[in-house]
DOMARLUM-259150 format. One line per 4 residues: number of its first residue (from 0); for each residue z, x, y of N, C-alpha, C. Coordinates in steps of 0.001 Angstrom, whole numbers, padded with zeros to 6 digits. Layout:
NUM) Z,X,Y,Z,X,Y,Z,X,Y  ...
//
This chain:
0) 095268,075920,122291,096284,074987,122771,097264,074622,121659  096687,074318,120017,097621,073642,119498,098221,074649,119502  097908,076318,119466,099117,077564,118756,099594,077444,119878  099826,077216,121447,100877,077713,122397,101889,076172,122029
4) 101249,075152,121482,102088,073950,121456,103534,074117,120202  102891,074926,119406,103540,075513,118408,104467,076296,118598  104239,077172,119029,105132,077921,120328,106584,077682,120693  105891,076272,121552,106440,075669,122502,107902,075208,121638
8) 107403,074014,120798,107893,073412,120740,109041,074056,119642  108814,075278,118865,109818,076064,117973,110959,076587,118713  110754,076903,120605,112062,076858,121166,113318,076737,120912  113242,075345,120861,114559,074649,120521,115228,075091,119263
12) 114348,075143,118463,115236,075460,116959,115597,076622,116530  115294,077740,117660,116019,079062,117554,117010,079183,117871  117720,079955,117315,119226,080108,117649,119625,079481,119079  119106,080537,119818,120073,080330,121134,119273,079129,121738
16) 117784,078352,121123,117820,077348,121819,118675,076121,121480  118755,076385,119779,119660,075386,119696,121025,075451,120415  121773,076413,120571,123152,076414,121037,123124,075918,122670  121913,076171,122986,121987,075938,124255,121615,074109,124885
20) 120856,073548,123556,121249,072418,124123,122384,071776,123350  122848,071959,122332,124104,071650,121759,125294,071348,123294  125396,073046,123931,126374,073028,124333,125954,072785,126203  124420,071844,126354,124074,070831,127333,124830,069546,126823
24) 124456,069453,125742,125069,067840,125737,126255,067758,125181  127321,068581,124801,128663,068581,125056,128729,068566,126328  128358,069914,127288,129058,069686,128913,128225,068005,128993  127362,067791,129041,127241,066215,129281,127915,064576,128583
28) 128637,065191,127671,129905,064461,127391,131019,064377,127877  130922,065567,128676,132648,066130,129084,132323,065265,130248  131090,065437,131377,131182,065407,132460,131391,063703,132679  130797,063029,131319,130456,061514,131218,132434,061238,130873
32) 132614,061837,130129,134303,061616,129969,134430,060886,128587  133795,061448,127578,133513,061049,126261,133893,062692,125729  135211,062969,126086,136083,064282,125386,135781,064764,124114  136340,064047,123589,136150,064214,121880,134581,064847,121347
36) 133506,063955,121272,132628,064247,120821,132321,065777,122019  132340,065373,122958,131822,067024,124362,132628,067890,123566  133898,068142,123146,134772,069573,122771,133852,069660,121034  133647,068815,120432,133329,069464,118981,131709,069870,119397
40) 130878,069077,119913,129556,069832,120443,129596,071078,120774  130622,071572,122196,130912,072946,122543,131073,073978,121799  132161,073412,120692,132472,074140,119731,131713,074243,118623  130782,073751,117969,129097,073895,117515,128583,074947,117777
44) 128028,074981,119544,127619,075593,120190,127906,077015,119876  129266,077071,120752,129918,078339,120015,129880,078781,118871  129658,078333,117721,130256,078439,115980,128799,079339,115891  127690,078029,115948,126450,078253,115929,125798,079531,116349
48) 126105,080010,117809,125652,081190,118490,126712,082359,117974  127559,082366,117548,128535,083622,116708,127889,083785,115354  127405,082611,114512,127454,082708,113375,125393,083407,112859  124627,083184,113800,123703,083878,113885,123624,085455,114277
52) 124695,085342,115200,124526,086756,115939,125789,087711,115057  126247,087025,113976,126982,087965,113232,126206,088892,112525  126438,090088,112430,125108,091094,111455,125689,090738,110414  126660,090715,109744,126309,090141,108319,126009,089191,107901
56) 125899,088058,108269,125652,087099,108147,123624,087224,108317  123206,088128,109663,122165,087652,109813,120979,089172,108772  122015,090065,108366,121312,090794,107220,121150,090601,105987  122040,089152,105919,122067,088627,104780,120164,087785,104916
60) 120216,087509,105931,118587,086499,106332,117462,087239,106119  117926,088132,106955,116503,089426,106407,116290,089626,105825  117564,090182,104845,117637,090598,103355,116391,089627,102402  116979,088447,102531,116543,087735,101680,114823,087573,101574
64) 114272,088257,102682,113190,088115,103324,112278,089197,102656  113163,090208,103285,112252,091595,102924,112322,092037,101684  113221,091089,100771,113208,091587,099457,112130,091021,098590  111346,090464,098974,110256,089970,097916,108873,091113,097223
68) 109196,092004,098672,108060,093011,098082,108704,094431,098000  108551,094841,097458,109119,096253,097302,107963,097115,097939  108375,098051,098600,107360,099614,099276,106596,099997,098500  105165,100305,098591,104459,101010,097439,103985,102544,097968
72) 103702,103377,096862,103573,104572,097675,101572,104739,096630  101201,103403,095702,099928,103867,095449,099974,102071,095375  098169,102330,095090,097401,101192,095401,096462,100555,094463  096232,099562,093728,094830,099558,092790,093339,099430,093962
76) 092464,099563,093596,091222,100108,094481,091081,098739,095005  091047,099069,096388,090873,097811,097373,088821,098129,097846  088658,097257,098702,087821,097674,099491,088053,097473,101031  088879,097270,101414,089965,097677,102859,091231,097024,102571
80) 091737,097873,103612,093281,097658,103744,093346,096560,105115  094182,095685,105729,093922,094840,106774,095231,095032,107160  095355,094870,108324,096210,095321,109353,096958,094457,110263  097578,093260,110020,097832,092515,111248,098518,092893,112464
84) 098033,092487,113997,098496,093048,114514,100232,092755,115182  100573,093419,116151,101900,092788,116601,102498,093874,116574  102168,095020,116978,102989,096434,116878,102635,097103,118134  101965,096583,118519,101171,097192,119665,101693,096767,121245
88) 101869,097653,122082,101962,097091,123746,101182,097776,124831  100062,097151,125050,098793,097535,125985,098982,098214,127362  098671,098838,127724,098874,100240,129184,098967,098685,129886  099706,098600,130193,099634,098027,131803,100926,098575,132876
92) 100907,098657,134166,101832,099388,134930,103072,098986,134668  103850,099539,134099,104262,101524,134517,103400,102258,133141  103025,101670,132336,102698,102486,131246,101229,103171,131132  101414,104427,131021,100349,105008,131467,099046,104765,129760
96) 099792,104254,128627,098597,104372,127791,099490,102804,126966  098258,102529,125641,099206,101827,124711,100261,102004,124208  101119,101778,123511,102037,101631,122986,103009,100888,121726  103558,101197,121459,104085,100335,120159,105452,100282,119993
100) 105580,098964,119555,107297,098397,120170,107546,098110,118745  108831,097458,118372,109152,097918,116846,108828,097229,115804  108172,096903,115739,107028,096439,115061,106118,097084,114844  105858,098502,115498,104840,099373,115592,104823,100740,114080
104) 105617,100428,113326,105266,100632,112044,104229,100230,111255  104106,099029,111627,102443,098673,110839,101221,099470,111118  101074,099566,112272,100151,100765,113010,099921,102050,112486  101437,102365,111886,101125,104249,111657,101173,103872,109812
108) 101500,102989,109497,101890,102661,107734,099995,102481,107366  099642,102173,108198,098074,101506,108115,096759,102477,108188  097406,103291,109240,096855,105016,109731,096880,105579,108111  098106,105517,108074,098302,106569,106878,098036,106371,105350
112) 097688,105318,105178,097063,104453,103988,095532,105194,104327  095044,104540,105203,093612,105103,105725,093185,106397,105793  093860,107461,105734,093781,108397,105899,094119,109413,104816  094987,108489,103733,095243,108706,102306,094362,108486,101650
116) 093724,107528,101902,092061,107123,100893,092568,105985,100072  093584,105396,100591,094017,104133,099827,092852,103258,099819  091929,102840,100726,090751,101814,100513,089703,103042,102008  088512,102702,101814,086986,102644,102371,087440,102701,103780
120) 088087,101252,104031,087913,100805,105383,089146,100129,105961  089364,100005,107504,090805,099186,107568,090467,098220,108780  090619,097130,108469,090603,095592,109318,091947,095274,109498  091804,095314,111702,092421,095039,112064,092425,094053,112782
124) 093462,093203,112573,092880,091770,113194,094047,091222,114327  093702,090717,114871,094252,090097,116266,093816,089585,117398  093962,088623,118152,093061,088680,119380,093873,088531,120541  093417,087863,121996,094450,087718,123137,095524,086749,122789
128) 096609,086781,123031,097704,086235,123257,097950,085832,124728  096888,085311,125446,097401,085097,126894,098074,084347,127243  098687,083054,126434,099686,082311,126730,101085,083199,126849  101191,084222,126118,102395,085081,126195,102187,086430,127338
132) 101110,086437,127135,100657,087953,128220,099255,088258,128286  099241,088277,129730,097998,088813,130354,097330,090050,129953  096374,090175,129257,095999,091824,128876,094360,091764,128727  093881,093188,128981,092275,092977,129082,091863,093463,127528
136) 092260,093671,126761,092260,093963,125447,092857,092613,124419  092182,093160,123306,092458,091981,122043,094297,093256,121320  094848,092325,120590,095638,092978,119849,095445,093961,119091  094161,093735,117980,093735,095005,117720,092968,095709,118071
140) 092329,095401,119072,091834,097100,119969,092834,097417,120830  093568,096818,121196,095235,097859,121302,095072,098949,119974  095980,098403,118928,095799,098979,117938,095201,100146,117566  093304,099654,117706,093082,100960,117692,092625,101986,118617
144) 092980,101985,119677,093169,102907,120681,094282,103784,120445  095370,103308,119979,096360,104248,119366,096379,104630,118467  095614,104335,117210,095304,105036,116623,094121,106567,116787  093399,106169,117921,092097,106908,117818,092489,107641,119237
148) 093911,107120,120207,094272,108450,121115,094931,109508,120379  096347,109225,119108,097118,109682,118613,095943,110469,117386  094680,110422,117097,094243,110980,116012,094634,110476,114767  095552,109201,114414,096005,109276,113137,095052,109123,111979
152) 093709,108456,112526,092793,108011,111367,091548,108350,111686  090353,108124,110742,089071,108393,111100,088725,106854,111484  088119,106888,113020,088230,105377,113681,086776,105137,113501  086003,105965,112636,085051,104957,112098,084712,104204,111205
156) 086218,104554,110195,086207,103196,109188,087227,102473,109436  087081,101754,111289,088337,100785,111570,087131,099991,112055  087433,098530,111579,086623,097362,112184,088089,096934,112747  087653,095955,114442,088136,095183,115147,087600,094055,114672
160) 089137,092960,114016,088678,091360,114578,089587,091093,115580  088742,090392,116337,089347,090175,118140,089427,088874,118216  089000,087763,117376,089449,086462,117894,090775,085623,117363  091639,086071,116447,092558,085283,115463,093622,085269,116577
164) 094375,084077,116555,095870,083689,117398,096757,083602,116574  096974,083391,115261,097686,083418,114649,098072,083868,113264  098852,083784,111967,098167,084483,111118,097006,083657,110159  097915,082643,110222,096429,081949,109332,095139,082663,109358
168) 094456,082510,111215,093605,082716,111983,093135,084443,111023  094273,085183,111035,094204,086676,110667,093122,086450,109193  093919,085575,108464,093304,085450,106902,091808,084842,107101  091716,083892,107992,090141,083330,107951,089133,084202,108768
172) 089646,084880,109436,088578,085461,110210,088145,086968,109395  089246,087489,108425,089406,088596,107853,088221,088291,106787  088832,087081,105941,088119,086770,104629,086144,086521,105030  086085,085846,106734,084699,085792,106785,084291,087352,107180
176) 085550,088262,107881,084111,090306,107967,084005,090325,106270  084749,090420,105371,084531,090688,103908,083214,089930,103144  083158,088465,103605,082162,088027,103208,080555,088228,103595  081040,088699,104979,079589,089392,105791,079407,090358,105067
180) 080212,091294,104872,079962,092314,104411,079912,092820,102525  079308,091289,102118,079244,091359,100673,080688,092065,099923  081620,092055,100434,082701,092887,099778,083825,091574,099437  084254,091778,098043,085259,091252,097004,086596,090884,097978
184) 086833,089823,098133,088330,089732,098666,089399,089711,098083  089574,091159,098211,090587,092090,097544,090837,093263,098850  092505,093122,098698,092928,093495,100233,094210,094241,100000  094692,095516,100529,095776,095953,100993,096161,095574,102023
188) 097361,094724,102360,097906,094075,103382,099103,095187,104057  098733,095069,105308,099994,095627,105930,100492,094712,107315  101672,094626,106744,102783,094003,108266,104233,094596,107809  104663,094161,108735,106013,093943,108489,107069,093151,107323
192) 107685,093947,106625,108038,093265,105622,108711,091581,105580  109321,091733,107074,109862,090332,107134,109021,089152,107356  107753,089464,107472,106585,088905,108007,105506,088571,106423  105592,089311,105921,105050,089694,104233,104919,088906,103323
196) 105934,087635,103157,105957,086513,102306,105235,085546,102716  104782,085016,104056,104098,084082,105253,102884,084687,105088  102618,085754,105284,101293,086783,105045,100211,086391,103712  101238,086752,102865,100601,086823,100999,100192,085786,100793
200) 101065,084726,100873,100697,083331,100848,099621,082765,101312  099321,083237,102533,098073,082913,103432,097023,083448,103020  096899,084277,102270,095637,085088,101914,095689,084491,100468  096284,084744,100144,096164,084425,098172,095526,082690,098715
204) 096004,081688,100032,095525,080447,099945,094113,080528,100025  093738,081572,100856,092261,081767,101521,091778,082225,099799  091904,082847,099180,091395,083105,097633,090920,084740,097904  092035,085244,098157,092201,086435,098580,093045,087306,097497
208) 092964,088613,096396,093427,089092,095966,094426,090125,096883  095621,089946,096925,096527,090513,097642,097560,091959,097245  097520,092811,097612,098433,094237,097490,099245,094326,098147  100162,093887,098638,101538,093815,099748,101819,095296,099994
212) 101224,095793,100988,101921,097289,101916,103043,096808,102748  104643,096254,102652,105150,096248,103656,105895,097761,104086  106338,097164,105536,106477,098093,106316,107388,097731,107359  107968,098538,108058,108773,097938,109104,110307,097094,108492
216) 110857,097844,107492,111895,096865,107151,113323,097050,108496  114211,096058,108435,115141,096217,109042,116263,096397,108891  116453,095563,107042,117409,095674,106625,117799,096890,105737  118442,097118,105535,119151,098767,104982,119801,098298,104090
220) 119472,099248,102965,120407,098766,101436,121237,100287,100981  122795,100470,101019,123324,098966,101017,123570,098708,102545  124183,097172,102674,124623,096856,104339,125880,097987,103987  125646,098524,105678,126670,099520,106048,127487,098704,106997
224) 128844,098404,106715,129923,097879,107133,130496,098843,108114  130873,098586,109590,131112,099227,110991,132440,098189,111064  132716,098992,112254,133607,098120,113052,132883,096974,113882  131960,096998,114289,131449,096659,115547,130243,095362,114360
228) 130331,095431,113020,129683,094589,112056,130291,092941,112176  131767,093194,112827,132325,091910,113261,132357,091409,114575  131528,092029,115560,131194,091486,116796,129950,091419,117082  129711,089918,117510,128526,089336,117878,127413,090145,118443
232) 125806,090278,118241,125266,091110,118715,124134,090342,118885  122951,091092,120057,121795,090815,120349,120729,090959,119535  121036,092549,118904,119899,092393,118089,120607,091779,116810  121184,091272,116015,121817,090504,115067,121278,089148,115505
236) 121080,088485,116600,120618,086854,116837,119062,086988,116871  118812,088361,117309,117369,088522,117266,116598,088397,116262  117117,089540,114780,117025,089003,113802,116800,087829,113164  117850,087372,113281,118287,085881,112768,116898,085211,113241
240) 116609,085107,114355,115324,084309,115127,114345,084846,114339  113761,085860,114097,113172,086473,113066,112975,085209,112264  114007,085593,110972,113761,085166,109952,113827,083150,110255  114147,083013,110396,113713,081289,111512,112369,080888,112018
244) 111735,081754,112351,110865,082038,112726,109508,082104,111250  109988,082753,110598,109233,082919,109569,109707,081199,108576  110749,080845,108609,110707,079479,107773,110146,078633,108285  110163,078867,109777,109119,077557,110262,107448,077596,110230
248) 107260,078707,110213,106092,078736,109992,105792,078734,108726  106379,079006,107930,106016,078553,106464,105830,076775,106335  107039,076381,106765,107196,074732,106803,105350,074191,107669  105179,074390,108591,104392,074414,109647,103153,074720,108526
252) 102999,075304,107764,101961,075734,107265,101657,075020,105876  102681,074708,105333,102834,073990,104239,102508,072239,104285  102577,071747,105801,102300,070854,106354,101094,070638,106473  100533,071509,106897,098994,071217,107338,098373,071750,106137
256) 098534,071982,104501,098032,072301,103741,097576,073976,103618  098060,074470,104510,097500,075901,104233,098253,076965,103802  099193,076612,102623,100360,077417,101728,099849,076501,100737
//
């Protein structure tokens, strides 16, 4: 309950939720006949929802994000690599198997670590998300079903954790298979790079020795300047929500002591 409340209540402070009640309570100035303040609200509104959904502006957000870890192509000796999930989208009709939506770089970056001999073993952690979607599977046995339909890894050194909702959840439930399993918490991490700084933090809090595998970047160096770089875009606000997304949960986390 508290993670769907969490959820919930981050709505508003995403882009388009903010613009959207901004430019409720301008039209509810206008309609009250309090002009002045209704036209600069509107125009907020507007400023606000252009100025997120500008790509430069919102690769500048990412940027700032995904630059903390740089790509590694070797590893110091882990004893697993861990996997968070969120790359994954479970067979349900029309889709005849799992799947992976773009985020689904972590999945094959994680395969291929594993299959490189970067660490022993790979923990994947996730569980239901049913406040967002109905599914008869945990996140990471999504996960590894696609890994173990596609062949990418040997799926007998993949452990499933199936109960975590969030990432915190990822780091405590991770740090107790390691402790079951007498093994050093010392970890190759893989997510998404924009996701990566929220990640490290959480584990290094848990007293977790950390190796940052990111993956999944979005931003491109250098920014490639278009025509179309000066008109408002979907995935440009999407972004933006992204990285918003990741400050609040840092804030959110820093609150309740667990950063």
């Amino acid at each position: 309950m508290l993670t769907f409340l969490s959820k919930l209540l981050a709505v508003p402070c995403y882009p388009l939720g903010m613009g959207l009640l901004l430019l409720a309570a301008g039209a509810a100035m206008l309609v009250s006949r309090r002009l002045k303040p209704g036209r600069i609200l509107v125009l907020c509104a507007a400023a606000e929802l252009f100025l997120f959904s500008f790509d430069p502006f919102s690769y500048m957000l990412v940027r700032s994000f995904e630059c903390r870890y740089d790509p590694c192509i070797s590893f110091p000796p882990a004893p697993a690599i861990v996997l968070l999930s969120g790359g994954e989208v479970q067979k349900m009709p029309p889709r005849l198997y799992d799947e992976i939506n773009e985020a689904g770089d972590r999945i094959l970056y994680a395969a291929r670590l594993l299959r490189l001999g970067a660490a022993p073993r790979l923990i994947v952690t996730g569980g239901k998300l049913q406040y967002l979607r109905h599914t008869d599977k945990s996140q990471a046995e999504a996960a590894f079903r696609i890994i173990a339909d596609a062949g990418l890894a040997d799926t007998s050194r993949i452990i499933c954790e199936t109960l975590s909702q969030n990432t915190w959840e990822n780091g405590v439930f991770t740090k107790k298979i390691l402790d079951s399993m007498k093994l050093p918490p010392v970890i190759i991490l893989v997510t998404s790079a924009l996701h990566m700084p929220r990640s490290v933090a959480i584990f290094k809090k848990l007293g977790c020795t950390v190796y940052p595998a990111p993956t999944d970047y979005q931003a491109d160096i250098p920014y490639q300047w278009k025509l179309f770089s000066f008109f408002p875009s979907v995935s440009a606000l999407c972004a933006s929500s992204g990285v918003l997304h990741e400050i609040y949960g840092m804030i959110a986390y820093k609150l309740l002591g667990r950063l």
